[in-house]
Backbone as CSV, one residue per row, in Angstrom:
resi,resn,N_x,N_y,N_z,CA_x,CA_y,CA_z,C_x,C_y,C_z
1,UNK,-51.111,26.707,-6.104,-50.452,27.401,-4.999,-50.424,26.534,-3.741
2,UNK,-51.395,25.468,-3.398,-51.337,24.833,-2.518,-50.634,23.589,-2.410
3,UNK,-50.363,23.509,-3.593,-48.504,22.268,-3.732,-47.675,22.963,-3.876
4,UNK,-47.438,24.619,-3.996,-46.147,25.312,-3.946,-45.811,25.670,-2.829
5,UNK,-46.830,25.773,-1.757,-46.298,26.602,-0.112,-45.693,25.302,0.046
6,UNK,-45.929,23.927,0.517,-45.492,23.041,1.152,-43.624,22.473,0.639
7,UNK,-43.588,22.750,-0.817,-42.864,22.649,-1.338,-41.391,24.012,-1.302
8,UNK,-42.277,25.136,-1.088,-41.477,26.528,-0.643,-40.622,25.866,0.716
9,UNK,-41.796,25.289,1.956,-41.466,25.279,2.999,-40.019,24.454,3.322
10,UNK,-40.541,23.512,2.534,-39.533,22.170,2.591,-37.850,22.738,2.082
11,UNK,-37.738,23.857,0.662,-37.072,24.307,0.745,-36.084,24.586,1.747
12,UNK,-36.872,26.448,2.250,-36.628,26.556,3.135,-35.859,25.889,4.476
13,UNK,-36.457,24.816,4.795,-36.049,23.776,6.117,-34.600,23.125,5.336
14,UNK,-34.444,22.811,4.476,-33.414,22.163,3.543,-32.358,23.151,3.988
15,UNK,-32.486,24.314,3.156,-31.703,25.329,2.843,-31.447,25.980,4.729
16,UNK,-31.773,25.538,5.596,-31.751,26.224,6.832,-31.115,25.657,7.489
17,UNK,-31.327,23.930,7.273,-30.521,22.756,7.767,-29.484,22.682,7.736
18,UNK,-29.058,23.020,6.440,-27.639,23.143,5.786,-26.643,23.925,6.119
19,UNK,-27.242,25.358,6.534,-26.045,26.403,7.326,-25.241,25.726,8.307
20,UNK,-24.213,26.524,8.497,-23.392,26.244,9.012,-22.553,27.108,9.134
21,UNK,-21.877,27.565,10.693,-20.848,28.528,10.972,-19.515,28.042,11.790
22,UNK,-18.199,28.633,10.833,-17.295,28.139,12.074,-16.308,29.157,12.656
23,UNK,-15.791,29.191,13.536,-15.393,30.600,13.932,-13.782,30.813,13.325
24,UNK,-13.773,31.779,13.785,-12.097,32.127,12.922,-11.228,30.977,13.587
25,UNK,-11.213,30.642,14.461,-10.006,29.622,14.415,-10.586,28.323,14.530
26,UNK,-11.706,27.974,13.585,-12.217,26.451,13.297,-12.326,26.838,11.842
27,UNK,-11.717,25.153,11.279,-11.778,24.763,10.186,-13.101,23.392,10.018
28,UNK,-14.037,23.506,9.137,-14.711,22.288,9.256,-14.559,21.467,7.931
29,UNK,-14.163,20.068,8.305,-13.702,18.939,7.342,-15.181,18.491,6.503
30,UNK,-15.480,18.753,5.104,-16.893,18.351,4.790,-16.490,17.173,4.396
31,UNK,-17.504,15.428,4.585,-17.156,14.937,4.110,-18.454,14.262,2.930
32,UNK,-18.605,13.910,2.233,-20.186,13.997,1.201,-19.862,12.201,1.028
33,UNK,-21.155,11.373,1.494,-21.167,9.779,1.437,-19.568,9.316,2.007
34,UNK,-19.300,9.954,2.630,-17.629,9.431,3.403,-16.906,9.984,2.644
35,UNK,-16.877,10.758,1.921,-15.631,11.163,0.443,-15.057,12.557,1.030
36,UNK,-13.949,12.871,1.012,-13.556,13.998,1.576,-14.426,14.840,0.481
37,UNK,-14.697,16.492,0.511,-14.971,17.086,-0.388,-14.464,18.434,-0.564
38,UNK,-14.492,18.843,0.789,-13.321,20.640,0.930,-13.265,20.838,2.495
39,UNK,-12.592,21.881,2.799,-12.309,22.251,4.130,-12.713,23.768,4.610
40,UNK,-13.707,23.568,4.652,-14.930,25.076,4.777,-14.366,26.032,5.672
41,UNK,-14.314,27.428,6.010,-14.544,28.219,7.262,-12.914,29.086,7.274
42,UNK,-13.166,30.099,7.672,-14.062,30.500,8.733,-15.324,30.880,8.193
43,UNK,-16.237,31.357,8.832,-17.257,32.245,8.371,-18.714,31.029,7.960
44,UNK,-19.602,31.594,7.691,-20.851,30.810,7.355,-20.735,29.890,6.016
45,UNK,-21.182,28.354,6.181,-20.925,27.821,4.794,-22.344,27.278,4.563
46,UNK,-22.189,26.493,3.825,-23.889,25.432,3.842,-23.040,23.840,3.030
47,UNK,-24.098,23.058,3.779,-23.730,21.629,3.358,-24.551,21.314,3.071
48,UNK,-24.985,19.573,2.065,-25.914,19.123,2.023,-26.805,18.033,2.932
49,UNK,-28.052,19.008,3.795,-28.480,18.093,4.659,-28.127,16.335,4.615
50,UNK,-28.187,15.257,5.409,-28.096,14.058,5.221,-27.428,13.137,4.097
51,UNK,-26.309,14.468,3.423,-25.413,14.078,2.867,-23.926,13.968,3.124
52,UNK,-23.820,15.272,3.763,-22.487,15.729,3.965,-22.692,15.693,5.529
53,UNK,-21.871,15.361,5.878,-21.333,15.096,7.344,-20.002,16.999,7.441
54,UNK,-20.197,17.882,8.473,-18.976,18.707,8.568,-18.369,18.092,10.007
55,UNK,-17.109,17.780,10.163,-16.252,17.764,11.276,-15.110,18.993,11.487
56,UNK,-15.857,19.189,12.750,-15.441,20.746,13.521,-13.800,20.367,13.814
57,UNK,-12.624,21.062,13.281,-11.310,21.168,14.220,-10.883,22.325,14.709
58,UNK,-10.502,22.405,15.453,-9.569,23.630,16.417,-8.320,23.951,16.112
59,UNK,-8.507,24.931,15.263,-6.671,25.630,14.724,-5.846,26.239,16.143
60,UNK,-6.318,26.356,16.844,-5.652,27.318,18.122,-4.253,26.078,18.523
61,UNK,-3.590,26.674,19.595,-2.915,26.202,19.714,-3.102,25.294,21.010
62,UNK,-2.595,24.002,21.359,-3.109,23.539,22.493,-2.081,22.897,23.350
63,UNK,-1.509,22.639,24.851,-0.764,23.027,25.535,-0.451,21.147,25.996
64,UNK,-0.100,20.407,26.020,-0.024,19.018,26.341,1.198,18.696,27.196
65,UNK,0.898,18.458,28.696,1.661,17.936,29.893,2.504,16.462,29.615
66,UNK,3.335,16.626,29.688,4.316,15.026,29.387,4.790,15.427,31.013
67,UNK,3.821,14.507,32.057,4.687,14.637,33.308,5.133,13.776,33.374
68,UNK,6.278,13.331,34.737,6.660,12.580,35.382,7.552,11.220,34.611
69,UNK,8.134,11.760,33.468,8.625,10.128,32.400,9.987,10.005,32.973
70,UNK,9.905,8.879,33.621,11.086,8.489,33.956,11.632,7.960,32.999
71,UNK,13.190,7.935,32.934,14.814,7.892,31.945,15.897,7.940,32.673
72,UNK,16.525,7.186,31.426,17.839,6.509,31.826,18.996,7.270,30.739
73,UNK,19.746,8.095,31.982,20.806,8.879,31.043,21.908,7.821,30.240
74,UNK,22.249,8.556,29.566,23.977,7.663,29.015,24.788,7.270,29.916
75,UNK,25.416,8.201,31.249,26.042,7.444,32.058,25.012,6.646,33.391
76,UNK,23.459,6.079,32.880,23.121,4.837,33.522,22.435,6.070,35.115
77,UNK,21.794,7.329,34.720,21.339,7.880,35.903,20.195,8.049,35.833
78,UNK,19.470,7.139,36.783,17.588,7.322,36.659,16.909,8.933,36.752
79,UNK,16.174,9.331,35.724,16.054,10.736,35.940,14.581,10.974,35.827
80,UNK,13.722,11.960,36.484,12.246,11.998,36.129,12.355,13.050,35.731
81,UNK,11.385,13.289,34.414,11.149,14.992,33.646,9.968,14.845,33.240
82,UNK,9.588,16.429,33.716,8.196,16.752,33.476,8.602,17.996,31.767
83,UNK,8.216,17.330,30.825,8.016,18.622,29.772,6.989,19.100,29.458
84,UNK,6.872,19.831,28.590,5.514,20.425,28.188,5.645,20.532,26.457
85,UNK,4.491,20.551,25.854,4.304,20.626,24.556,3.182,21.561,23.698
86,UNK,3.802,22.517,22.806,2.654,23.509,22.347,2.620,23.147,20.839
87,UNK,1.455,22.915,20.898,1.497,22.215,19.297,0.239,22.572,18.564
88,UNK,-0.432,22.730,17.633,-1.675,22.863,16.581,-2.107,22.593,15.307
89,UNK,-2.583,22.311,15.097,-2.965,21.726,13.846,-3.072,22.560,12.684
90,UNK,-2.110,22.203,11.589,-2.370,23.369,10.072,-3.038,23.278,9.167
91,UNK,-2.963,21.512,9.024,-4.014,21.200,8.036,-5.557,19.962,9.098
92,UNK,-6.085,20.684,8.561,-7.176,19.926,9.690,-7.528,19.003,8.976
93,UNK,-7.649,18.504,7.087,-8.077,17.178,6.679,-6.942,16.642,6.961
94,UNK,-5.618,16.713,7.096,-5.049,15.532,7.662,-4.729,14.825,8.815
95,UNK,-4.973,16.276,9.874,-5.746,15.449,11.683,-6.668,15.029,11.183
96,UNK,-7.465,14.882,10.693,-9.124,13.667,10.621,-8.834,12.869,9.841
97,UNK,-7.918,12.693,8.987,-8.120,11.389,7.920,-6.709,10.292,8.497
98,UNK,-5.497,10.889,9.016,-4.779,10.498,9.191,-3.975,9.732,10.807
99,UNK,-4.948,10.468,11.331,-4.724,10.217,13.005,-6.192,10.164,13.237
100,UNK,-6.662,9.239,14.823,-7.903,8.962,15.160,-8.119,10.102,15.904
101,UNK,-7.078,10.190,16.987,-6.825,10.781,18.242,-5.816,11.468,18.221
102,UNK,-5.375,12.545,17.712,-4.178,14.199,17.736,-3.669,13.916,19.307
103,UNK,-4.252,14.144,20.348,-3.925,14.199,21.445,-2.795,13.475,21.754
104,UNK,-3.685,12.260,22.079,-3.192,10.921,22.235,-2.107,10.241,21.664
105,UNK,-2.111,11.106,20.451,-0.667,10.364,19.662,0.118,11.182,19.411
106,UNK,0.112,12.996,19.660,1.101,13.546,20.068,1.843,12.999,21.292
107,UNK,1.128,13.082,22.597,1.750,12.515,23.746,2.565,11.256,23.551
108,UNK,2.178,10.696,22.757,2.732,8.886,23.174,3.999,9.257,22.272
109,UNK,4.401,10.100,21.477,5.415,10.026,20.221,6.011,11.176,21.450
110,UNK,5.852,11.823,21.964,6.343,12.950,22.883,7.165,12.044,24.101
111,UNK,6.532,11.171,24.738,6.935,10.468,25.899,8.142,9.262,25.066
112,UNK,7.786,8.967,24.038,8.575,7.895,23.547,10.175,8.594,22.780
113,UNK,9.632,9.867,22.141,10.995,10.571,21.728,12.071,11.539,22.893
114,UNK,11.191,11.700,24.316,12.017,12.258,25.047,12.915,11.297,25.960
115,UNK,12.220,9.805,25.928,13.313,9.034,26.351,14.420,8.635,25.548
116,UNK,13.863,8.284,24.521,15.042,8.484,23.254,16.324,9.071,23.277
117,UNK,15.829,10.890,23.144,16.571,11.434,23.337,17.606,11.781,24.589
118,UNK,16.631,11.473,25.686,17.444,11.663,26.937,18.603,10.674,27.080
119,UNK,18.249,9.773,26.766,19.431,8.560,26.740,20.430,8.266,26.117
120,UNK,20.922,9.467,25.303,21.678,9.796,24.177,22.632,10.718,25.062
121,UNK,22.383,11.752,25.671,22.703,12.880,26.723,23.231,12.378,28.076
122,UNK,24.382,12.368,28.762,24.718,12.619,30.064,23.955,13.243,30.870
123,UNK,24.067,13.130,32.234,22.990,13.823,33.786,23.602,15.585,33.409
124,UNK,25.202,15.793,32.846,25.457,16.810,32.608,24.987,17.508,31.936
125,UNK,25.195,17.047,30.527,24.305,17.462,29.390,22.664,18.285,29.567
126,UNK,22.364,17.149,30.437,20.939,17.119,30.497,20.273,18.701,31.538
127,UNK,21.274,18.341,32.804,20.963,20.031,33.223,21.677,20.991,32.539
128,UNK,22.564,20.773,32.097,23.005,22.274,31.371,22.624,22.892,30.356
129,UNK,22.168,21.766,29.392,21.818,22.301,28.219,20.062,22.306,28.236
130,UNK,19.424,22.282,28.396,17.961,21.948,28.552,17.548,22.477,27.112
131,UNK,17.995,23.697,27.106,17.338,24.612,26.231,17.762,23.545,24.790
132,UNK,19.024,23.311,24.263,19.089,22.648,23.525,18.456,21.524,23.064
133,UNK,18.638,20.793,24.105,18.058,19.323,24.330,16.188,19.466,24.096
134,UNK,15.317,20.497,24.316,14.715,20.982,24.052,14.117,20.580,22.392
135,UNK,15.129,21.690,21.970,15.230,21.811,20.324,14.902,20.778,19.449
136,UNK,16.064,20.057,20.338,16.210,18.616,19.250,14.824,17.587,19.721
137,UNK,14.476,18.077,20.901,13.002,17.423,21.060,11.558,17.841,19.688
138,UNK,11.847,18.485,20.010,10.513,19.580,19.244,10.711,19.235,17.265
139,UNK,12.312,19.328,17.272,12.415,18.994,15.555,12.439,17.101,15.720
140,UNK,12.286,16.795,16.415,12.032,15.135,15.890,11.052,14.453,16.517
141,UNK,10.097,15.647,17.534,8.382,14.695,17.771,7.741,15.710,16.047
142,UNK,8.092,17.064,15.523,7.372,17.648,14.656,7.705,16.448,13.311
143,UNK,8.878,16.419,13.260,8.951,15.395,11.925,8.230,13.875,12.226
144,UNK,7.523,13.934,13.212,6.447,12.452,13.038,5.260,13.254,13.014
145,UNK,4.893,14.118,13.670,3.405,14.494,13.798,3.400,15.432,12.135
146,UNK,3.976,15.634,11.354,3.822,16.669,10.551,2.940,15.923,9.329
147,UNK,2.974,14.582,8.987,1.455,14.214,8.621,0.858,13.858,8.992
148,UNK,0.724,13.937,10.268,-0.619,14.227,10.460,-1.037,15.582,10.693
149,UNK,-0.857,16.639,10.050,-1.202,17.890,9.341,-0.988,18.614,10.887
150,UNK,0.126,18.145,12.063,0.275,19.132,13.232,1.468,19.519,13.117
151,UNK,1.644,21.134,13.521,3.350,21.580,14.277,3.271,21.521,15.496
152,UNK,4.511,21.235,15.606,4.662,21.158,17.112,5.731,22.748,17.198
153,UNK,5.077,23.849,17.613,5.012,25.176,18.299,6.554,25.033,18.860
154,UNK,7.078,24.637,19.749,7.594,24.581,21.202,7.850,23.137,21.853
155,UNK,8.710,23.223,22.886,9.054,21.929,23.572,9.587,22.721,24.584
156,UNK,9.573,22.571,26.298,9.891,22.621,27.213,10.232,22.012,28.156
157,UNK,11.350,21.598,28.849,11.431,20.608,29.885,11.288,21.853,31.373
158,UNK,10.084,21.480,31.374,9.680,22.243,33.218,11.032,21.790,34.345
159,UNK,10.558,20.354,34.423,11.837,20.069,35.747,12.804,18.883,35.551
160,UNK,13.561,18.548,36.193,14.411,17.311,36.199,14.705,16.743,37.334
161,UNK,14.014,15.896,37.417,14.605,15.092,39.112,15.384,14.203,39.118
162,UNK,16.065,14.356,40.325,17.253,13.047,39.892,17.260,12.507,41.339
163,UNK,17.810,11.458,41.577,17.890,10.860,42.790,19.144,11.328,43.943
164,UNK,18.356,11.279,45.496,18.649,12.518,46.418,20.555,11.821,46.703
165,UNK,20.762,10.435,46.305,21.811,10.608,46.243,23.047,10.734,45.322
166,UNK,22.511,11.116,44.369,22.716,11.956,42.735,23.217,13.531,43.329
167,UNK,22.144,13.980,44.332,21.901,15.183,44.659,23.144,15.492,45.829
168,UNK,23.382,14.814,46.488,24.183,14.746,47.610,25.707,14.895,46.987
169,UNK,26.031,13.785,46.217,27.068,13.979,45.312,27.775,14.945,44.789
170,UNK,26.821,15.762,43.966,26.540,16.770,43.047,26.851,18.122,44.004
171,UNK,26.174,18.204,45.218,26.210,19.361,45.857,27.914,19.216,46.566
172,UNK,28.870,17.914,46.988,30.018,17.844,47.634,30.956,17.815,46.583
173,UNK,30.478,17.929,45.089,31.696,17.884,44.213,31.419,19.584,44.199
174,UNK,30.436,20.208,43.858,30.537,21.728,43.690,31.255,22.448,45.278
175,UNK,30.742,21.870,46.014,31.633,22.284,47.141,33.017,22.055,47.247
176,UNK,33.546,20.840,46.685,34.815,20.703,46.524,35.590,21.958,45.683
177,UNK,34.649,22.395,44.497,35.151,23.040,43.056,35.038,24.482,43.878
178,UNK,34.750,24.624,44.399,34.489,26.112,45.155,35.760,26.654,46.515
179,UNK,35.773,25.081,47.000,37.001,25.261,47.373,38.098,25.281,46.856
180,UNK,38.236,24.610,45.754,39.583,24.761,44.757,39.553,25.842,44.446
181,UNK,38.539,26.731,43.966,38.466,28.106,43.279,39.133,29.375,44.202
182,UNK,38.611,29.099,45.849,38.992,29.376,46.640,40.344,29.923,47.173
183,UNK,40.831,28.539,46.898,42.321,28.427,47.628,43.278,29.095,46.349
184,UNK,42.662,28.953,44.806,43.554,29.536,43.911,43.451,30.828,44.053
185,UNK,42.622,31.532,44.231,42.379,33.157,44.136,43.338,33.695,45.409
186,UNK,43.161,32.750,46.815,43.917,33.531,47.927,45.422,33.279,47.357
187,UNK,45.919,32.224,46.748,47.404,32.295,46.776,47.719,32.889,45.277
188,UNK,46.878,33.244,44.423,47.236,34.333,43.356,47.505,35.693,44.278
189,UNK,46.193,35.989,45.024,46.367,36.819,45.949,47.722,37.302,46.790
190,UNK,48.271,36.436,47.183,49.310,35.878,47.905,50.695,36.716,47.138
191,UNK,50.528,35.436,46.576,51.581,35.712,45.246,51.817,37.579,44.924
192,UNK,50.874,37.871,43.769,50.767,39.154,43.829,51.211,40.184,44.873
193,UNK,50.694,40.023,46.297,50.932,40.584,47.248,52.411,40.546,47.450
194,UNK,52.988,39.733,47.693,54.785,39.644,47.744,55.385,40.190,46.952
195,UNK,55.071,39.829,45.597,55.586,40.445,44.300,55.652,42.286,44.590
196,UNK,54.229,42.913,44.844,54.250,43.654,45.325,55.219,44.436,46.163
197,UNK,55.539,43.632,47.160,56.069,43.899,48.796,57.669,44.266,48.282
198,UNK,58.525,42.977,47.649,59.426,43.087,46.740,59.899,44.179,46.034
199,UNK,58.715,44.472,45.336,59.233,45.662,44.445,59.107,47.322,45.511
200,UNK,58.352,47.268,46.456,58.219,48.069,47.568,59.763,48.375,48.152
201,UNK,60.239,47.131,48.687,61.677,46.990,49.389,62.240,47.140,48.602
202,UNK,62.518,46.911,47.191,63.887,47.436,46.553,63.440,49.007,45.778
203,UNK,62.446,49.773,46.397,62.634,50.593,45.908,62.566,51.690,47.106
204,UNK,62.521,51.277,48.364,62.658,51.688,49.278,64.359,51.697,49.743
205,UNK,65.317,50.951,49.677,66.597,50.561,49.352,67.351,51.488,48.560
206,UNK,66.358,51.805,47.626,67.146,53.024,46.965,67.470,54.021,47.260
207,UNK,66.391,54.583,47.972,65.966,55.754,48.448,66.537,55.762,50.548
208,UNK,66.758,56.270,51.154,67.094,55.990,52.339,65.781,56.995,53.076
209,UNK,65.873,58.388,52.208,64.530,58.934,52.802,62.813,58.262,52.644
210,UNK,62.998,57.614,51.767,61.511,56.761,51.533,61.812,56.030,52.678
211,UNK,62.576,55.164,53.083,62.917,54.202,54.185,62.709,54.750,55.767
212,UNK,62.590,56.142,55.623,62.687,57.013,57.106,60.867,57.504,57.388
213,UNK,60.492,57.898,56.028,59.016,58.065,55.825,58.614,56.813,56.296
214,UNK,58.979,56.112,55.989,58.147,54.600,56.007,57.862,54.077,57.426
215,UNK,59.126,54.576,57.887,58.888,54.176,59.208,58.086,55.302,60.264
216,UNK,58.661,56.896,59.842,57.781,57.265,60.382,55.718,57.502,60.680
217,UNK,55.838,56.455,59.271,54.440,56.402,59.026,53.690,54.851,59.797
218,UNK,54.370,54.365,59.920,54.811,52.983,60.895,54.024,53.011,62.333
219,UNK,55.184,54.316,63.172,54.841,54.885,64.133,53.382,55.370,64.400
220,UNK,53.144,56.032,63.460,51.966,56.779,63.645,51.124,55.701,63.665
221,UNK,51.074,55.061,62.589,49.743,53.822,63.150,49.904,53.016,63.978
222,UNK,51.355,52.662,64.818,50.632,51.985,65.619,50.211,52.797,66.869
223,UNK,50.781,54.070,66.985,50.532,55.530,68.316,48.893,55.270,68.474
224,UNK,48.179,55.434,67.076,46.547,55.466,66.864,45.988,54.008,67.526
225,UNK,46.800,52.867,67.686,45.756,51.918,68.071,45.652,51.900,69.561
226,UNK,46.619,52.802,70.311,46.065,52.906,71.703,46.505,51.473,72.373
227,UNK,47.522,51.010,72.126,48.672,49.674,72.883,49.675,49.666,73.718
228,UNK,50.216,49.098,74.323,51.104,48.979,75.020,52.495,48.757,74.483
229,UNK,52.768,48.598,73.128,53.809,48.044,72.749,55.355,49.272,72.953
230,UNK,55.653,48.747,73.144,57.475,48.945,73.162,58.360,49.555,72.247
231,UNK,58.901,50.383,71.412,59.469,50.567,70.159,60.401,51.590,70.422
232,UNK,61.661,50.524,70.066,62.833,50.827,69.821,63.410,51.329,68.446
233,UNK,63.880,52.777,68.263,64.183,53.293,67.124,65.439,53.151,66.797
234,UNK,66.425,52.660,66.100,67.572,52.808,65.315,67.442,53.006,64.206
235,UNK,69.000,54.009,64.357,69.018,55.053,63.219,69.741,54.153,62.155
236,UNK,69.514,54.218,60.921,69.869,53.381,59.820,71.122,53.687,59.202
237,UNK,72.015,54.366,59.983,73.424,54.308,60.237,73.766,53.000,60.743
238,UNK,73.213,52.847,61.708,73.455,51.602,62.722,73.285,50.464,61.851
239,UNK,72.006,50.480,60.936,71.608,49.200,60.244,72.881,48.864,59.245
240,UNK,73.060,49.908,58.833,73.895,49.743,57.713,75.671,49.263,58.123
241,UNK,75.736,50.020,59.323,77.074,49.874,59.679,77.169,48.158,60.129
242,UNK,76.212,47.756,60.741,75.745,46.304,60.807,75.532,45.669,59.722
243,UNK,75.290,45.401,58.561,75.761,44.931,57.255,76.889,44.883,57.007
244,UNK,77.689,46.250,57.113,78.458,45.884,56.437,79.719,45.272,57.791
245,UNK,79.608,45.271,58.701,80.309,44.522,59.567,80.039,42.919,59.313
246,UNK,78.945,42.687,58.738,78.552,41.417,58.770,79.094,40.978,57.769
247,UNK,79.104,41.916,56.222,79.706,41.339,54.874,81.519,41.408,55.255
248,UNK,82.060,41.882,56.279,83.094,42.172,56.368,83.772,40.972,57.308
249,UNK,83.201,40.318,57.789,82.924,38.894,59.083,82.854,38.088,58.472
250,UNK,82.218,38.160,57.501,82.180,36.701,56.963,83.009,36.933,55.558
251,UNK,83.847,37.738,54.900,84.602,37.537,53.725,85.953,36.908,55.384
């Protein structure tokens, strides 16, 4: 019994050494004399003391800043963009066997594919479409990072800076386009309005009493503005007899 307690104990310490817990969103990489062997967790596992090595990874998702990368559009316009990147890992033995550093080499394939891409795209392109331009970010940094066992979630371009006399430009051509927009609406306006007026007078022409309303309604507004003006009434006998003296003068 007194070579079995020491031998119980040693157990014990073995078997205690060996636990191991990883939480629901850690995967741990076992590896036994350097040899991959399985990918444990969640929940409590056991390894073999001073055999097996476990390396802890983080399934969650994790949020990576691409600020400030300056680029050169297609039509030759220096541009600074800040994006953002949501990305996580699916298979965690191939972040550890296949990449040193996840971080580090998401970012650098992130900064290197958004100039890429930006330089493919016009200054136009580039603010209008973001959301797109986006897309095609996210499906061609994921098709490099995808062995190394990460998705890339998401792609966002936060801002776009462009130079203030980019900006100056930009704001006197929309001002120009605003005035064009401008001047077309008042002389549709215009237009319309005559067209209007036109069909008013020849249907006032028809009628001689619409023509007498018209005027007496004439009167009344200008009686209401409280003026000085002058107004001479002839009777549209007169007008008419004056036409036709005139068509009669000149045959």
């Amino acid at each position: 019994m007194e070579f079995l307690f020491p031998i119980v104990i040693f157990a014990l310490a073995v078997l205690l050494a060996g636990l191991r817990i990883a939480r629901q969103y850690e995967r741990c990489v076992v590896l036994r004399f350097g040899r991959y062997v399985a990918t444990r967790g969640p929940g409590l596992f056991w390894i073999i003391p001073l055999v097996d090595v476990a390396i802890r990874v983080d399934l969650r998702v994790v949020t990576t800043a691409v600020a400030g990368q300056e680029a050169i559009s297609r039509d030759n316009v220096p541009i600074k963009i800040d994006a953002v990147i949501w990305r996580r890992i699916v298979k965690a033995e191939l972040s550890v066997f296949e990449v040193r550093n996840v971080e580090d080499a998401v970012t650098q394939v992130a900064i290197t594919t958004l100039r890429d891409v930006i330089g493919r795209h016009t200054l136009d392109d580039i603010l209008k479409e973001q959301s797109q331009i986006a897309g095609v970010l996210q499906s061609a940094i994921d098709a490099v990072t995808e062995p190394w066992g990460v998705k890339v979630e998401r792609v966002a371009m936060k801002s776009v800076e462009i130079p203030p006399t980019m900006q100056r430009a930009m704001a006197q051509e929309a001002e120009a386009l605003r005035e064009k927009r401008a001047r077309l609406i008042k002389a549709e306006a215009e237009t319309e309005a005559a067209e209007k007026l036109r069909q008013a007078a020849e249907q006032m022409m028809t009628s001689p009493a619409a023509l007498e309303l018209r005027r007496m309604q004439m009167l009344t507004e200008v009686g209401a503005e409280q003026n000085t003006m002058t107004i001479v009434m002839m009777p549209s006998e007169f007008v008419e007899a004056a036409r036709a003296f005139a068509r009669k003068t000149g045959d």
